[in-house]
N, CA, C and O atoms as a GROMACS GRO file, in nm:
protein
  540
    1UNK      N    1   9.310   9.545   7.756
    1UNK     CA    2   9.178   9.536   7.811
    1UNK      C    3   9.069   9.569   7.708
    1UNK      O    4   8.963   9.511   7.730
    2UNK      N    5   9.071   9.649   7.600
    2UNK     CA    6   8.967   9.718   7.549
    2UNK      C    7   8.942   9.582   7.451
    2UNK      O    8   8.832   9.540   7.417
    3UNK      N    9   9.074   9.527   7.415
    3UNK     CA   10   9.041   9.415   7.283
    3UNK      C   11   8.951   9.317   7.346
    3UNK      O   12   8.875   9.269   7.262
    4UNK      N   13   8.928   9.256   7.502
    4UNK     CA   14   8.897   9.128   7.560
    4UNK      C   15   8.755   9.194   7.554
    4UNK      O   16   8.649   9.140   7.524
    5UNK      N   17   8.780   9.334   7.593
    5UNK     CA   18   8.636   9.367   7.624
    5UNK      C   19   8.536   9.416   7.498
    5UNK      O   20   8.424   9.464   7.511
    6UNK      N   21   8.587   9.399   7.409
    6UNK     CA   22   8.545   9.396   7.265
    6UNK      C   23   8.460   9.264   7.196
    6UNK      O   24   8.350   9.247   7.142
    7UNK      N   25   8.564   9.192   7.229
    7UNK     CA   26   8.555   9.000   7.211
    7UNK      C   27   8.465   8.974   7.295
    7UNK      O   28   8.371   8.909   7.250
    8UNK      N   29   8.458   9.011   7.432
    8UNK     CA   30   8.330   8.924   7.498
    8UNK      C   31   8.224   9.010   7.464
    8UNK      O   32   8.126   8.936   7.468
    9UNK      N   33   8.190   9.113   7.437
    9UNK     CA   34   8.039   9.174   7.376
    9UNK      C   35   7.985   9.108   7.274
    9UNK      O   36   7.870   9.067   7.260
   10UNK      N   37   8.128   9.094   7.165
   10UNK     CA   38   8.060   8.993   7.050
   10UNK      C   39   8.061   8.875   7.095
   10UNK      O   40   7.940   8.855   7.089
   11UNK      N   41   8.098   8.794   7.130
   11UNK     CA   42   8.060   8.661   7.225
   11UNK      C   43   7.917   8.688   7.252
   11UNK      O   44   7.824   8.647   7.183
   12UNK      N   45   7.907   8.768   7.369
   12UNK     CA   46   7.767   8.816   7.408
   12UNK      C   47   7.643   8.813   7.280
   12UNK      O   48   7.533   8.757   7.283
   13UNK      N   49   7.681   8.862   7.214
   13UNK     CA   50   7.600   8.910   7.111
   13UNK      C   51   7.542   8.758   7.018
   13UNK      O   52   7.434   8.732   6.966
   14UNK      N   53   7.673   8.679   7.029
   14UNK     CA   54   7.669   8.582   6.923
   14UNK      C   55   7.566   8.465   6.979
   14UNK      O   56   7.466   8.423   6.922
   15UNK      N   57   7.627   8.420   7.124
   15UNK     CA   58   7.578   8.315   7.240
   15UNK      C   59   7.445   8.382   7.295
   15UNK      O   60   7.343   8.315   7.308
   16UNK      N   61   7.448   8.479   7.318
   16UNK     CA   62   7.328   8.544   7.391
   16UNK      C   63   7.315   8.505   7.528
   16UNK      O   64   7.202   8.479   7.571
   17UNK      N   65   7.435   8.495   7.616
   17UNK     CA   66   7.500   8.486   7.729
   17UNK      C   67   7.588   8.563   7.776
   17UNK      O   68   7.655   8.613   7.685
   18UNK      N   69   7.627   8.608   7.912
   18UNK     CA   70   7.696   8.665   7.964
   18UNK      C   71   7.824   8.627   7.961
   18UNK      O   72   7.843   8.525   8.027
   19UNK      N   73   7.921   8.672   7.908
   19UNK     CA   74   8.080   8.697   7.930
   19UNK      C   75   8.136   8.741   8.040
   19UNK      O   76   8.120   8.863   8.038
   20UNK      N   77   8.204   8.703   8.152
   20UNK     CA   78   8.279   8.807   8.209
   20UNK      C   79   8.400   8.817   8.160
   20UNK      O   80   8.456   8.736   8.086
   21UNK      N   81   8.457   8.950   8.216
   21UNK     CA   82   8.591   8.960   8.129
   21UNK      C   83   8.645   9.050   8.266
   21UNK      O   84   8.564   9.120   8.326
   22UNK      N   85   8.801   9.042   8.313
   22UNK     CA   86   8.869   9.104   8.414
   22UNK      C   87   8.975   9.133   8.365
   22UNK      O   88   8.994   9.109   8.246
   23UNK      N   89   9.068   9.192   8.439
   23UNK     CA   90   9.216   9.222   8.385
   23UNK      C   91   9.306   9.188   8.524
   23UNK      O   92   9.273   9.188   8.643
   24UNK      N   93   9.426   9.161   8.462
   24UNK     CA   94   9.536   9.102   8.533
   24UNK      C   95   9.639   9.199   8.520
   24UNK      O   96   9.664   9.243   8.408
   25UNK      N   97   9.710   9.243   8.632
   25UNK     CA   98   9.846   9.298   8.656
   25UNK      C   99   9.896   9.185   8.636
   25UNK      O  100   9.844   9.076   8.664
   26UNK      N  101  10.006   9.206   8.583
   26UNK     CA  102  10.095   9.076   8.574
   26UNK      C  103  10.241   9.158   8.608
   26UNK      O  104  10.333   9.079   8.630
   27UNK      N  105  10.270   9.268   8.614
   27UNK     CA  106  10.412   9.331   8.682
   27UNK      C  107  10.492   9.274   8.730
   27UNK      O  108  10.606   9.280   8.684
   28UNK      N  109  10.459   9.189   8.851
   28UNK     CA  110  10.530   9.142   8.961
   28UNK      C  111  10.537   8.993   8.942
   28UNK      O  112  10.581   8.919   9.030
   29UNK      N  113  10.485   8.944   8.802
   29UNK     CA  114  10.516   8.786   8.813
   29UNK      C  115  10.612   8.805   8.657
   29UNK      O  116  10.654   8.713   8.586
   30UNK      N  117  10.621   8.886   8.644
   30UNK     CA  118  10.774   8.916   8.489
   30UNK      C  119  10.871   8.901   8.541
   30UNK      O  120  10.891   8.956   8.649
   31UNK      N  121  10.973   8.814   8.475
   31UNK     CA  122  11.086   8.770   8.505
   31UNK      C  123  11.181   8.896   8.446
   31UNK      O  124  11.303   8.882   8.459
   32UNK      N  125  11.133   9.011   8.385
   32UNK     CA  126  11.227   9.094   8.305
   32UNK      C  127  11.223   9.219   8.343
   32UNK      O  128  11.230   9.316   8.267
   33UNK      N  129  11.209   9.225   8.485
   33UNK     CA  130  11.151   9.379   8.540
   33UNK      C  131  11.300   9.464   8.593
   33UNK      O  132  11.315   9.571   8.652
   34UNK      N  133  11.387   9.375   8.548
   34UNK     CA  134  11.531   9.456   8.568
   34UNK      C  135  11.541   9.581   8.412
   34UNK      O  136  11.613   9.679   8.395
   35UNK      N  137  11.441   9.522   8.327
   35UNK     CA  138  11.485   9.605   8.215
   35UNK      C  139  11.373   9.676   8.187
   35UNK      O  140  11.377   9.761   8.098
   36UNK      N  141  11.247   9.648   8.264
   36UNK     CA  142  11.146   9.750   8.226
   36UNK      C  143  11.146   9.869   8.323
   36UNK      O  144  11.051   9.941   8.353
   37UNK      N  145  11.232   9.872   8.352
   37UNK     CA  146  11.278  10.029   8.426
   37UNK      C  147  11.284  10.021   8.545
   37UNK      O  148  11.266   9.906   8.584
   38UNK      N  149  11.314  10.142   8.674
   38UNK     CA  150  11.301  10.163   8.781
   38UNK      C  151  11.203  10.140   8.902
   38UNK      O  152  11.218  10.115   9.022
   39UNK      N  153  11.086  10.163   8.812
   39UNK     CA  154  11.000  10.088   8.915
   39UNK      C  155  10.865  10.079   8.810
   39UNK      O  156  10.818  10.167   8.738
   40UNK      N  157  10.820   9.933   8.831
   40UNK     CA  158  10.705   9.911   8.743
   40UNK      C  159  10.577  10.004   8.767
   40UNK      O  160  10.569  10.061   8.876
   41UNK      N  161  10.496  10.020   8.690
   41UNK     CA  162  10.404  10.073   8.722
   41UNK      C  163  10.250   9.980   8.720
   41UNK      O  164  10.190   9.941   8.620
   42UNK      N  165  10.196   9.954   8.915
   42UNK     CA  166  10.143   9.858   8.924
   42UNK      C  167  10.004   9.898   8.968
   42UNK      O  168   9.979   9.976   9.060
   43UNK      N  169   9.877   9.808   8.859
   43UNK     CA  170   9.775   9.860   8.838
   43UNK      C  171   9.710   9.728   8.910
   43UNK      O  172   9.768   9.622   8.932
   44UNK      N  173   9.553   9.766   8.945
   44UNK     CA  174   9.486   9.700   9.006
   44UNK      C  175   9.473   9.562   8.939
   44UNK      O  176   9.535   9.573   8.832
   45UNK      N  177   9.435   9.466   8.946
   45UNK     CA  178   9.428   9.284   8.920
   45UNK      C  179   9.277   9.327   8.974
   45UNK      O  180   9.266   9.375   9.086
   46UNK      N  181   9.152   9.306   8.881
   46UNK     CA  182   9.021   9.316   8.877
   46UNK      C  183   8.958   9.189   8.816
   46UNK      O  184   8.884   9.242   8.733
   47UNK      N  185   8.937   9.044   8.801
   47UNK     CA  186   8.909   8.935   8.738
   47UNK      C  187   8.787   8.976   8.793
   47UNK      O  188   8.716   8.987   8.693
   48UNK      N  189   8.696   9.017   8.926
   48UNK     CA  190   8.563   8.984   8.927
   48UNK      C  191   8.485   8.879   8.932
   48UNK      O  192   8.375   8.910   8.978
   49UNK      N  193   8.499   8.737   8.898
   49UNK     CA  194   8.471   8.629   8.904
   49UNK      C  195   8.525   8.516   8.939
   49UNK      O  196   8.641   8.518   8.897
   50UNK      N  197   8.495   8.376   9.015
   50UNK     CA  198   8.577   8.328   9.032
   50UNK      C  199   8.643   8.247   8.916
   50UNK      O  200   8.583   8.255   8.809
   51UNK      N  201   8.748   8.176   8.917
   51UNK     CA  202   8.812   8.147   8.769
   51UNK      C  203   8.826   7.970   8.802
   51UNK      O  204   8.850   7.896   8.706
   52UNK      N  205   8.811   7.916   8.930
   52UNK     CA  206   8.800   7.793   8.931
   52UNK      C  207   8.712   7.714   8.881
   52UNK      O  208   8.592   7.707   8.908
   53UNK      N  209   8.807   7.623   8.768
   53UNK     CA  210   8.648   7.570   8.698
   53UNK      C  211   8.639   7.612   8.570
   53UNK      O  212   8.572   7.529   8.508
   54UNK      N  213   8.676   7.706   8.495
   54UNK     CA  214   8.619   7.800   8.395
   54UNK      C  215   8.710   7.756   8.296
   54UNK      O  216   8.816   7.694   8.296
   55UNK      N  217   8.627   7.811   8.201
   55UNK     CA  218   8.738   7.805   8.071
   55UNK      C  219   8.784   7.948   8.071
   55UNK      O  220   8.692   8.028   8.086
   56UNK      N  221   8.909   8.002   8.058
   56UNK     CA  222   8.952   8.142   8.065
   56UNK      C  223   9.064   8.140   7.914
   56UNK      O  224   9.136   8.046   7.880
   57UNK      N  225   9.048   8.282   7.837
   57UNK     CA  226   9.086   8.302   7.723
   57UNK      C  227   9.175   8.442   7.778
   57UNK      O  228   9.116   8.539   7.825
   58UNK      N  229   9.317   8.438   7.766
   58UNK     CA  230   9.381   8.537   7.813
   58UNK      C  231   9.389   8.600   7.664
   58UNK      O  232   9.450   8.541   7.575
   59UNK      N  233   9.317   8.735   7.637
   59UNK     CA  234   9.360   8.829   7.532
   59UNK      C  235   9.439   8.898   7.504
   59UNK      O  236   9.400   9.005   7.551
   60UNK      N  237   9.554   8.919   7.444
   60UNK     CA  238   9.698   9.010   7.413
   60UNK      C  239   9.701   9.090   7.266
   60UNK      O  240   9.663   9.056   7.154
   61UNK      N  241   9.749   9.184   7.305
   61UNK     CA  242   9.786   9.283   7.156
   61UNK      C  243   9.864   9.173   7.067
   61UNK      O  244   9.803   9.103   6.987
   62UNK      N  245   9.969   9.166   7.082
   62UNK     CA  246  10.067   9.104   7.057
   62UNK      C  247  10.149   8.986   7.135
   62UNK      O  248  10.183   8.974   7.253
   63UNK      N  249  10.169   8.898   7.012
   63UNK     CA  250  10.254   8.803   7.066
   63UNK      C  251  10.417   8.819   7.039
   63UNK      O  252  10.489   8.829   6.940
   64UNK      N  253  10.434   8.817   7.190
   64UNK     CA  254  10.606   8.811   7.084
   64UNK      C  255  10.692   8.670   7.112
   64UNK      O  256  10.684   8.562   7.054
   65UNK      N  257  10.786   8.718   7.236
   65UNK     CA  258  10.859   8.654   7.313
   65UNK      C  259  10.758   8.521   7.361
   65UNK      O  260  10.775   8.411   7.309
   66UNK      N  261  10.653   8.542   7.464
   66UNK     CA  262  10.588   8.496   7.528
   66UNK      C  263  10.602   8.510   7.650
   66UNK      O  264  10.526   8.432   7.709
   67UNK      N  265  10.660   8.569   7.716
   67UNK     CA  266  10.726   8.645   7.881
   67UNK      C  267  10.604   8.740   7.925
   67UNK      O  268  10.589   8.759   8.045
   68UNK      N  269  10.524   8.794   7.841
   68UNK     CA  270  10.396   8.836   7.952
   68UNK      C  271  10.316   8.718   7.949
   68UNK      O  272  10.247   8.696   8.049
   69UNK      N  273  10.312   8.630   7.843
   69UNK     CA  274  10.206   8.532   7.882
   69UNK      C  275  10.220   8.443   7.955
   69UNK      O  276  10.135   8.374   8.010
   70UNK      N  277  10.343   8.437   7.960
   70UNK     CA  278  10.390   8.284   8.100
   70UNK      C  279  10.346   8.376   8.223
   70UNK      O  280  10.297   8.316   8.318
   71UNK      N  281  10.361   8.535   8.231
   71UNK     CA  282  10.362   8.581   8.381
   71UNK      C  283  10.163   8.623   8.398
   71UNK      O  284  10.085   8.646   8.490
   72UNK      N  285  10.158   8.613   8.275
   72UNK     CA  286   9.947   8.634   8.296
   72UNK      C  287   9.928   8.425   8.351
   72UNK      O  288   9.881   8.385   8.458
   73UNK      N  289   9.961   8.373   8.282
   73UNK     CA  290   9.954   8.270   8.344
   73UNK      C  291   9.958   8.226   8.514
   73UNK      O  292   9.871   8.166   8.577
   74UNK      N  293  10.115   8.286   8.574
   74UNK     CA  294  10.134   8.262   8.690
   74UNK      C  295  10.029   8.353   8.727
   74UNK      O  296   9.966   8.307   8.822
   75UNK      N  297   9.987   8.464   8.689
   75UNK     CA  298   9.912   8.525   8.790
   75UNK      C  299   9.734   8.532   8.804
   75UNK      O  300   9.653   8.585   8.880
   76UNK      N  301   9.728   8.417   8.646
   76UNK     CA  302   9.614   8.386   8.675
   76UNK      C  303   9.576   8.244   8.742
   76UNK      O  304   9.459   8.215   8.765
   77UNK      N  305   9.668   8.170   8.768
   77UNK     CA  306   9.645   8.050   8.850
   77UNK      C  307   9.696   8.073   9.022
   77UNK      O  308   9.705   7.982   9.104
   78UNK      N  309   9.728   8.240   9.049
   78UNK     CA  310   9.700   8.280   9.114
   78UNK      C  311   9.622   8.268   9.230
   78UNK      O  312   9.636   8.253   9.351
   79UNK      N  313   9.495   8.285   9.107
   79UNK     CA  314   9.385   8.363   9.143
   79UNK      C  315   9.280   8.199   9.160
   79UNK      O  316   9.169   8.199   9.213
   80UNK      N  317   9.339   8.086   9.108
   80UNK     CA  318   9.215   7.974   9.128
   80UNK      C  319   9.298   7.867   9.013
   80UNK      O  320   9.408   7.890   8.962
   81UNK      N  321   9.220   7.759   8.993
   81UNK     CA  322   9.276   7.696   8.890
   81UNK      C  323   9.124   7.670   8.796
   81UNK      O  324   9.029   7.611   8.848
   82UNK      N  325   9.118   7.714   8.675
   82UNK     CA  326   9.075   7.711   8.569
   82UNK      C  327   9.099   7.611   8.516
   82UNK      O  328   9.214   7.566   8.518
   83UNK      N  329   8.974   7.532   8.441
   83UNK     CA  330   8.980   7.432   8.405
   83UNK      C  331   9.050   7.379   8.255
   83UNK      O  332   9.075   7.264   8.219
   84UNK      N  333   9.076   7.544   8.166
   84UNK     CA  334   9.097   7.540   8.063
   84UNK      C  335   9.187   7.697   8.031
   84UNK      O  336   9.115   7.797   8.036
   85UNK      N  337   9.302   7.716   8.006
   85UNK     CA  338   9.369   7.810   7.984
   85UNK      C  339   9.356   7.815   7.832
   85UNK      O  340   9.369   7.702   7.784
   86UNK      N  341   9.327   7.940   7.712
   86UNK     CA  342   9.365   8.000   7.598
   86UNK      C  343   9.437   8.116   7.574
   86UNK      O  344   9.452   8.205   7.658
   87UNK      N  345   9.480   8.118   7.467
   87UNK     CA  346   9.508   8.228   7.426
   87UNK      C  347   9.479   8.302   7.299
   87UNK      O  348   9.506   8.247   7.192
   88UNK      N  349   9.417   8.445   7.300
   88UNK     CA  350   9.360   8.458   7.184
   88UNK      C  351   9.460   8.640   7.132
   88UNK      O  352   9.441   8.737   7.205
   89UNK      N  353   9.530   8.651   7.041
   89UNK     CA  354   9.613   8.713   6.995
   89UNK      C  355   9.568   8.798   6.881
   89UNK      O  356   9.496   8.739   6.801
   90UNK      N  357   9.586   8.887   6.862
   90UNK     CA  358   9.540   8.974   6.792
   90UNK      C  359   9.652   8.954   6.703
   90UNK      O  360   9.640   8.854   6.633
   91UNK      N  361   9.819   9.059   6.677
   91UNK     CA  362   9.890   8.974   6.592
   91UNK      C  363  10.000   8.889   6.677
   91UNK      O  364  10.020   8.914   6.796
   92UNK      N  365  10.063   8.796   6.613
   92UNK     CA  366  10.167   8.707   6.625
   92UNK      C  367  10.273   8.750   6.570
   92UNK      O  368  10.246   8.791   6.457
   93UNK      N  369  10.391   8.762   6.597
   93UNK     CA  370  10.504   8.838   6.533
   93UNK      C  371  10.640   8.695   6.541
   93UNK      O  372  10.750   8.697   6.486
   94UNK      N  373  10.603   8.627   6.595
   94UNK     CA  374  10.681   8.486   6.610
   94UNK      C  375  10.802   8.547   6.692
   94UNK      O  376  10.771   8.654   6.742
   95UNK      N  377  10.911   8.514   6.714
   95UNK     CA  378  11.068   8.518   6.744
   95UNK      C  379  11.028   8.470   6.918
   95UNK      O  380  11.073   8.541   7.008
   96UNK      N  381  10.958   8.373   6.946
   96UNK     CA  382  10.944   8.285   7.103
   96UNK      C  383  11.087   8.239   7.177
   96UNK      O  384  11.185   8.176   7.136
   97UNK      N  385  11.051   8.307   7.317
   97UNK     CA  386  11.167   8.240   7.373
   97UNK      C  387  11.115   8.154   7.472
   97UNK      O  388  11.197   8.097   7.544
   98UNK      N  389  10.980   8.130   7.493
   98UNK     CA  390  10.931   7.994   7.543
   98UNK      C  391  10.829   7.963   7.483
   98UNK      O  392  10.787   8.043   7.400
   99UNK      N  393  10.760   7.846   7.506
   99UNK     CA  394  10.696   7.722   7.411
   99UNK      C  395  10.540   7.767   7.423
   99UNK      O  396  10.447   7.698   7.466
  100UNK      N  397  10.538   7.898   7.373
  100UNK     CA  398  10.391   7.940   7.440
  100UNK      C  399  10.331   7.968   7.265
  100UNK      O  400  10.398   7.996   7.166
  101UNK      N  401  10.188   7.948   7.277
  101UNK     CA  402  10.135   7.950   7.164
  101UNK      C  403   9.986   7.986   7.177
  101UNK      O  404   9.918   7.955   7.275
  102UNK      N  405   9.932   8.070   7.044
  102UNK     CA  406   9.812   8.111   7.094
  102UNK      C  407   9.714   8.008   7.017
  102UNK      O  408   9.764   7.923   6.944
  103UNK      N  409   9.601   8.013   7.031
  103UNK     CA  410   9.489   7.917   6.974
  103UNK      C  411   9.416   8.014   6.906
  103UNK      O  412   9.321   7.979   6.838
  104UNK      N  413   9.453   8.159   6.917
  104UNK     CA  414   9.337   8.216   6.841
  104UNK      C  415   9.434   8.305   6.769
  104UNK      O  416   9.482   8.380   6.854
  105UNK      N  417   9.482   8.328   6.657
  105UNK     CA  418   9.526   8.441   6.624
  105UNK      C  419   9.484   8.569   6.477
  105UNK      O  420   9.474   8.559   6.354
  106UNK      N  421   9.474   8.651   6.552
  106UNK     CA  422   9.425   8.728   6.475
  106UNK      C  423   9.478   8.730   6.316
  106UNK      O  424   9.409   8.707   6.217
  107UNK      N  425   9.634   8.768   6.319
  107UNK     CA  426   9.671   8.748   6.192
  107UNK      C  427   9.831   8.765   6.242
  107UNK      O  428   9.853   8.834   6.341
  108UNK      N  429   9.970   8.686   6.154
  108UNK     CA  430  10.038   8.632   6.192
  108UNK      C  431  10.113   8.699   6.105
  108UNK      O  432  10.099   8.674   5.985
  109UNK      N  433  10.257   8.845   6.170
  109UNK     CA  434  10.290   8.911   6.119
  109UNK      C  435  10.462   8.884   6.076
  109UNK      O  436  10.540   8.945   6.148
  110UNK      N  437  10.509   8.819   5.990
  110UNK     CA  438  10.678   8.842   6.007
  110UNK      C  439  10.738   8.901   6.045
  110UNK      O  440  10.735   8.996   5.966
  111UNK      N  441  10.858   8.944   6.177
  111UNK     CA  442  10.912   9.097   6.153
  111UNK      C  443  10.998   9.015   6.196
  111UNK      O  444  10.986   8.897   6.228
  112UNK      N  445  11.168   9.147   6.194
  112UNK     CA  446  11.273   9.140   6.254
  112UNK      C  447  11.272   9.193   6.372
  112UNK      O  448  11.204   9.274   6.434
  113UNK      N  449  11.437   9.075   6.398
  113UNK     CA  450  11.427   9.177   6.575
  113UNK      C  451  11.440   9.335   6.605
  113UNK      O  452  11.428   9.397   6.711
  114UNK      N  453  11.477   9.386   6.448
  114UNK     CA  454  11.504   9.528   6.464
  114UNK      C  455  11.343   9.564   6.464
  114UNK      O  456  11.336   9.671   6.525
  115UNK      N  457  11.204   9.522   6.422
  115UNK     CA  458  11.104   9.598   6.426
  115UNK      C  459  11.011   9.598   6.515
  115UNK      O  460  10.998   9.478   6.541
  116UNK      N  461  10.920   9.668   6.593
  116UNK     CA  462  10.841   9.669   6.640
  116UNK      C  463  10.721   9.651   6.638
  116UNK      O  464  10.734   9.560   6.557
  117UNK      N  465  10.630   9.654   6.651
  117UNK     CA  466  10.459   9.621   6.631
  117UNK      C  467  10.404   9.729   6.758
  117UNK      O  468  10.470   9.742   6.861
  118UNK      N  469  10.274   9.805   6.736
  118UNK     CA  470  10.255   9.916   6.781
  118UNK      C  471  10.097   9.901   6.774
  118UNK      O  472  10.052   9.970   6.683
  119UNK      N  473  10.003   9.832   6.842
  119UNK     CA  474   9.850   9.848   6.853
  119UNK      C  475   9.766   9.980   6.857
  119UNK      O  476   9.766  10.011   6.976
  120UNK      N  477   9.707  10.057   6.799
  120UNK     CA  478   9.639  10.160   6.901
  120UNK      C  479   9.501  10.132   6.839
  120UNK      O  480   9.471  10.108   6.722
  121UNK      N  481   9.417  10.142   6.965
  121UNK     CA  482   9.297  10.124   7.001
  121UNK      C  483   9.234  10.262   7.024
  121UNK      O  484   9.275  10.345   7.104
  122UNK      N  485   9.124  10.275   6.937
  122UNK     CA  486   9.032  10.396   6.981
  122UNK      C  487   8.986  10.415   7.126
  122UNK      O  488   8.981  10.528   7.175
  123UNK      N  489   8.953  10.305   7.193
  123UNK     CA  490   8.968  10.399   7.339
  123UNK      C  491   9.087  10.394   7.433
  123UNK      O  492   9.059  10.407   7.553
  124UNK      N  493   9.182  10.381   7.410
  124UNK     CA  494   9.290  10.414   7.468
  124UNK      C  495   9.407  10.575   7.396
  124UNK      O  496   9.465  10.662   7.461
  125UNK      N  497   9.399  10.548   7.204
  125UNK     CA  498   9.487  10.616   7.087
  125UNK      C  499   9.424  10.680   7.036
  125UNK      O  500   9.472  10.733   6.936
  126UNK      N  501   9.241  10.723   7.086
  126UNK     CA  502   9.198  10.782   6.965
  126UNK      C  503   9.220  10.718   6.823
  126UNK      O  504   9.160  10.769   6.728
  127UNK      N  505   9.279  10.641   6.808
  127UNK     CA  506   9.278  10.617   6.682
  127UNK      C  507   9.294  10.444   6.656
  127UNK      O  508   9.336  10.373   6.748
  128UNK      N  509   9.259  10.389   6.528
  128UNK     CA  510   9.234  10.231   6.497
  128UNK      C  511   9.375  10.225   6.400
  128UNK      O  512   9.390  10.288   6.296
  129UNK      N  513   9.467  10.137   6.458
  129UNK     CA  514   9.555  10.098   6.364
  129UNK      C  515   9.683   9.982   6.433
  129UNK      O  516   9.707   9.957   6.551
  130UNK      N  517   9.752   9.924   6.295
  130UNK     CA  518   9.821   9.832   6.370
  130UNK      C  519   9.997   9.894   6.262
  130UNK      O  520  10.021   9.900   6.141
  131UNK      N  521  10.069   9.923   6.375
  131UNK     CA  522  10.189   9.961   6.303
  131UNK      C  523  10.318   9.896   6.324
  131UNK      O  524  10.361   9.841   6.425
  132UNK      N  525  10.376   9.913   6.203
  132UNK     CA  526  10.514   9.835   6.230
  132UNK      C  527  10.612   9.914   6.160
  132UNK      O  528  10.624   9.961   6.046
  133UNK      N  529  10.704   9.912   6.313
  133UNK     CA  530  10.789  10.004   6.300
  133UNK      C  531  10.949   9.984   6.320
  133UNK      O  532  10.978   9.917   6.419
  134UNK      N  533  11.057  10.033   6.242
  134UNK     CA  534  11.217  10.041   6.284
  134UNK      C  535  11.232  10.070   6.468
  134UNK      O  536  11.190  10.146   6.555
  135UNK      N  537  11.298   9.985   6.455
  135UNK     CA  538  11.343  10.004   6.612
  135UNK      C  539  11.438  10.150   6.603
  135UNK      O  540  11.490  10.197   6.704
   0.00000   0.00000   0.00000
């Protein structure tokens, strides 16, 4: 949330127009919730606007697999049908197990399946950094 809501200020700033920007639970449309533990932990779905019609830019830390973005997908056509789906990625780490691809990417990181990628954001980590780490 903090990165989209970062991107549309500067949008804002650039266009000198209003951005909206919402957030999506996507929990319950993951096909992999047998392995993200016992019971997901499920947060409000706040879009705020309607999305029929729109061009909508789904923002992500990371790309990996592509399994949250197929399930931000289902759960943003959800919500209306948008006239234009993106995706804008901060890094890309490649190793896809479906045909999903971003249009915007921040910067496009090699790793193995043994490594991780680790965002923290000053208002969430106190702190600005992008890490990569041994599994």
């Amino acid at each position: 949330m903090p990165l989209a809501q970062r991107l549309g200020k500067l949008v804002e700033r650039i266009e000198r127009k209003s951005v909206p920007v919402g957030t999506l639970d996507i929990s319950f449309y993951r096909d992999d919730l047998s392995t993200v533990g016992p019971k997901p932990v499920v947060q409000k779905s706040d879009i705020g606007f309607p999305i029929q019609d729109k061009n909508i830019i789904l923002v992500d830390d990371v790309l990996f697999t592509g399994r949250t973005i197929r399930a931000a997908l289902d759960a943003v056509f959800d919500h209306g049908r948008p006239s234009r789906v993106r995706l804008c990625v901060l890094i890309d780490r490649g190793h896809r197990e479906l045909p999903i691809a971003a249009s915007f990417i921040g910067r496009a990181v090699q790793t193995t399946m043994k490594e991780v990628i680790e965002v923290k954001l000053t208002e969430i980590d106190n702190s600005e950094k992008v890490l990569l780490m041994e599994k």
